[in-house]
N, C-alpha and C positions, 0 to 999 in steps of 0.2 A: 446388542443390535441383532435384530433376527438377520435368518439367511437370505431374504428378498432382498433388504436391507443393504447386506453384507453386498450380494451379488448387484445392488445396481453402482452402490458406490466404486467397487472395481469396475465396471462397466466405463463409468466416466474416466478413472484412470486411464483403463488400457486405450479407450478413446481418444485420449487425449495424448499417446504416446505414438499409437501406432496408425489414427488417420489422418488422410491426406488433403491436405484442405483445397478443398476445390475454387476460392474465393482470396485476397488479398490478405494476409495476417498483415500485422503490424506488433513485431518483438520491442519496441522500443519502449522504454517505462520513463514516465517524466510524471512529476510530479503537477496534481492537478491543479487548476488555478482557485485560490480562497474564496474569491465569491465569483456569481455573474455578473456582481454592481460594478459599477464604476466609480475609485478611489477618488473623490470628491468631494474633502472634507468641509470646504468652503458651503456646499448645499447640506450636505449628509453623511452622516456615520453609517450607514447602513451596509459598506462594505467591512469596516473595520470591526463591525458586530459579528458579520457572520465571520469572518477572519477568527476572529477572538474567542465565539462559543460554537461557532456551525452554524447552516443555516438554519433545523429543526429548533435548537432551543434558543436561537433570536428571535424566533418569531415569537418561540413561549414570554419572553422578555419582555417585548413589545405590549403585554401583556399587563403587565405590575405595574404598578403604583413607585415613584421614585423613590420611597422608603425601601419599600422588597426589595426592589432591583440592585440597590447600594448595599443593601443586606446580605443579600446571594454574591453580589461581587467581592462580599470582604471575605466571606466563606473560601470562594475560589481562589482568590491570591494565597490565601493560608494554604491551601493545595500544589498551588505553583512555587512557591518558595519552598525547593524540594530537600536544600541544608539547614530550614530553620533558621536562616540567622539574621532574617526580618527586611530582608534586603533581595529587592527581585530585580536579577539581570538578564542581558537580552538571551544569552543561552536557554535559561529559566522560561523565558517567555516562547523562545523559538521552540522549544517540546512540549511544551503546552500547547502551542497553535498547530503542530504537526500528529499530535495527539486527539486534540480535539476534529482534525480534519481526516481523522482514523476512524473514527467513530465505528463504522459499516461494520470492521474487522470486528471490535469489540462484541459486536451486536451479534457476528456474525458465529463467532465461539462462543457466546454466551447460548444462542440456540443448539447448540451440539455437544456442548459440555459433556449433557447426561449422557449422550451416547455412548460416549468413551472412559469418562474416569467411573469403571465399573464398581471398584470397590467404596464409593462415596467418599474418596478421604480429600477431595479438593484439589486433587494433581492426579496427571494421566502419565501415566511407567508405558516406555516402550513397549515392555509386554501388555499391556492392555490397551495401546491403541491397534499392534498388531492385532491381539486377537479379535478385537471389532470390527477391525478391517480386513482382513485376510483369516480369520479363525475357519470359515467353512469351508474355500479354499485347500485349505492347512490338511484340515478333516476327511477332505473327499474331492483328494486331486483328481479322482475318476470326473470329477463333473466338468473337465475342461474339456469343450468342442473337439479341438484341432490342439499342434502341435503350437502353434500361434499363439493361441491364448496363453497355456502354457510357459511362452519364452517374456512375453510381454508380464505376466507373475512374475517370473522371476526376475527379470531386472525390474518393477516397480518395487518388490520388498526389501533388497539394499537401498533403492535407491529411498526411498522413505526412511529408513533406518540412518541413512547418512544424515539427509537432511535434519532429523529428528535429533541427531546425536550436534548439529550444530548448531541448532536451536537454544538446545538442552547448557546451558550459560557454567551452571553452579558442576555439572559432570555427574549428574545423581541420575539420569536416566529416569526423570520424572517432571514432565513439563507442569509447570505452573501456568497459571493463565497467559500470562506478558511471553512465554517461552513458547507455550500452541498456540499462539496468534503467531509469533515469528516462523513457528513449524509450518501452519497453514496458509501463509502471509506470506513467504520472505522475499519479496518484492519490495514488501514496508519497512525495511528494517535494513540498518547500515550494513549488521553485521554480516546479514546475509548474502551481501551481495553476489558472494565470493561462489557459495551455491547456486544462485540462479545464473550464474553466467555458466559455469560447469554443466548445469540442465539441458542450456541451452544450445551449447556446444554438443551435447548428446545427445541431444534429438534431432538435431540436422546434421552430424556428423556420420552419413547413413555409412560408411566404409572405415570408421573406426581408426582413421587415421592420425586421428588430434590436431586437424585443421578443418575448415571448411570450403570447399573450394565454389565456384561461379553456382555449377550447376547442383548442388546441392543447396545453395542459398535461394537459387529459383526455385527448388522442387519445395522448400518447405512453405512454401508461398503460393504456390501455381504446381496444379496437377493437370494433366490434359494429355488425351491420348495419343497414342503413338503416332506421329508422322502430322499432328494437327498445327491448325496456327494458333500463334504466342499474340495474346492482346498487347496494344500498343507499352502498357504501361511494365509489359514483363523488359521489354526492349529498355525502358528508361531504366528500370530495378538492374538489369546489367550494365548499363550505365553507370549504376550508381556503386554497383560492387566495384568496377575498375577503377573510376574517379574518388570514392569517399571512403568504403569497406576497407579493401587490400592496401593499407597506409602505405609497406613497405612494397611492395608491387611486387610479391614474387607469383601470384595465380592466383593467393587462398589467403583466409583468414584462420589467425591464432586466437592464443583466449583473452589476448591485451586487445585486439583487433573488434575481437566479439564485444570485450567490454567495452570499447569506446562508441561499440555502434549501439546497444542495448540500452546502455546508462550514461548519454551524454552527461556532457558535464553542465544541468539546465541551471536556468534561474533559482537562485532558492525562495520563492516566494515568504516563505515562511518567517526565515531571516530577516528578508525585507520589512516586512511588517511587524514585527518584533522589534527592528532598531524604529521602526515606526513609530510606534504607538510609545516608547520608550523616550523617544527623542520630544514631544508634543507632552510630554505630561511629567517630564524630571524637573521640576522645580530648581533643585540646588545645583546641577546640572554637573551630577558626581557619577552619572553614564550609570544609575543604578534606581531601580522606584521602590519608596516605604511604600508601606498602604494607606498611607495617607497620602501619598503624591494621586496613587490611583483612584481613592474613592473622589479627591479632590476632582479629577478630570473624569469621573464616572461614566460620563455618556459617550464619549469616546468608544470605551470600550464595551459597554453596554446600551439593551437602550431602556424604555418606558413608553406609558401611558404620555408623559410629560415629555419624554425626547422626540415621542411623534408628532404631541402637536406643536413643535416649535419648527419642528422640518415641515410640516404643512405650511407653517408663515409663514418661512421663509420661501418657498416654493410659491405661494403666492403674491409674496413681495414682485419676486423676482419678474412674476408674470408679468405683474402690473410696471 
């Protein structure tokens, strides 16, 4: 990675560490909803498509001839049945569908790969995402502005190193693809969670205390100058720290406190629709699908040429 490179990627770091957002954030991560459709399988599959493949290669779906379409599906199940042992249960299904509705991440390391794993061997070594990212830095501490820049360096390059080494699954200090997406990601990812709560605890924890108290929860939300007025909605946001935030009510928030406000505990769509699609096509109703229960109920989880125009009739039945 050149040094413009080098310098705008810490750019958004420190960015993103040290300024004050003048407009509403929203910390909370909930997992997004499977499609825009509406689950209605009586008219159409066409939620439980994009549920099942995303909505980009539903559409590609949509596409095929009921041959392909059955064909690419038997492909995919051999994919999902992650122990081989010909039998796809709802876990099996529930990471598939939470995989598939990742996609962005995959795309999103696949664009940045070459930047990072220097020596082409297919894995990025903390030393080599460091030197990508902080190497010119590293080289020519002279090119920090202010003393500012400087301190915002140094707590991003532990804190990257932490994150990195939690990622990092196998302890080889050498991310594999599935390990830099949880690095660059770990918002996606269970294991992570433990991380992004601790971030986020340190980024609005501005006095280092290991709580967050009222007005540190407004400041990271609302910046506004000295002695001005507070928008109506900052009023209901302390509302909401006394009422919702501060569970135990002593002034402030801990990191059990942080995580229940960050990472409610939501719906798991995913889940859902995994005992879904599981439940509507188990034949022998042993809470398990061969690939033949699947390819049997195909359109379900796929669509076609031929599962369109049957949702066209039926859509004009209905009319009529």
């Amino acid at each position: 990675m050149d040094a413009l490179r080098t310098v705008c990627v810490f750019s958004l770091f420190w960015t993103a560490v040290v300024a004050k957002p003048t407009l509403r954030r929203d910390r909370v991560i909930l997992d997004p909803e499977l499609s825009e459709r509406r689950h209605e399988d009586n008219h159409s599959f066409k939620f439980d498509h994009e549920a099942f493949l995303g909505k980009e290669e539903a559409r590609t779906f949509d596409q095929l001839s009921p041959e392909e379409s059955r064909d690419r599906l038997g492909k995919i199940v051999d994919r999902i049945d992650g122990d081989g042992d010909g039998y796809i249960t709802t876990d099996e299904l529930r990471t598939w569908i939470k995989r598939v509705q990742k996609r962005y991440v995959y795309e999103n390391v696949a664009k940045v790969w070459s930047d990072y794993d220097l020596n082409k061997d297919d894995k990025i070594s903390w030393d080599e995402y460091k030197q990508a990212t902080y190497g010119y830095y590293l080289a020519n501490p002279e090119e920090f502005e202010d003393a500012s820049d400087q301190f915002s360096f140094k707590k991003m390059l532990p804190r990257d190193e932490r994150r990195f080494k939690a990622a990092d699954r196998d302890g080889d200090l050498a991310a594999e693809r599935e390990e830099f997406m949880a690095f660059l990601h770990p918002e996606e990812f269970d294991h992570m969670k433990d991380i992004v709560v601790l971030e986020t605890m340190e980024d609005i924890d501005k006095n280092g205390d290991g709580h967050v108290d009222e007005d540190e929860y407004i400041a990271d939300m609302f910046a506004h100058e000295e002695g001005g007025p507070e928008p109506d909605w900052v009023k209901t946001e302390r509302d909401q720290f006394s009422d919702f935030r501060d569970l135990n009510k002593d002034g402030k928030m801990d990191v059990d406190e942080i995580r229940h406000w960050i990472l409610p505990q939501d719906y798991d769509h995913a889940q859902a629709e995994a005992r879904h699609l599981l439940h509507e096509s188990d034949i022998d109703k042993d809470q398990m699908l061969t690939k033949d229960e699947i390819l049997e109920n195909w359109n379900m989880f796929v669509g076609s040429q031929a599962t369109n125009y049957g949702e066209d009739l039926m859509k004009t039945h209905d009319e009529l």
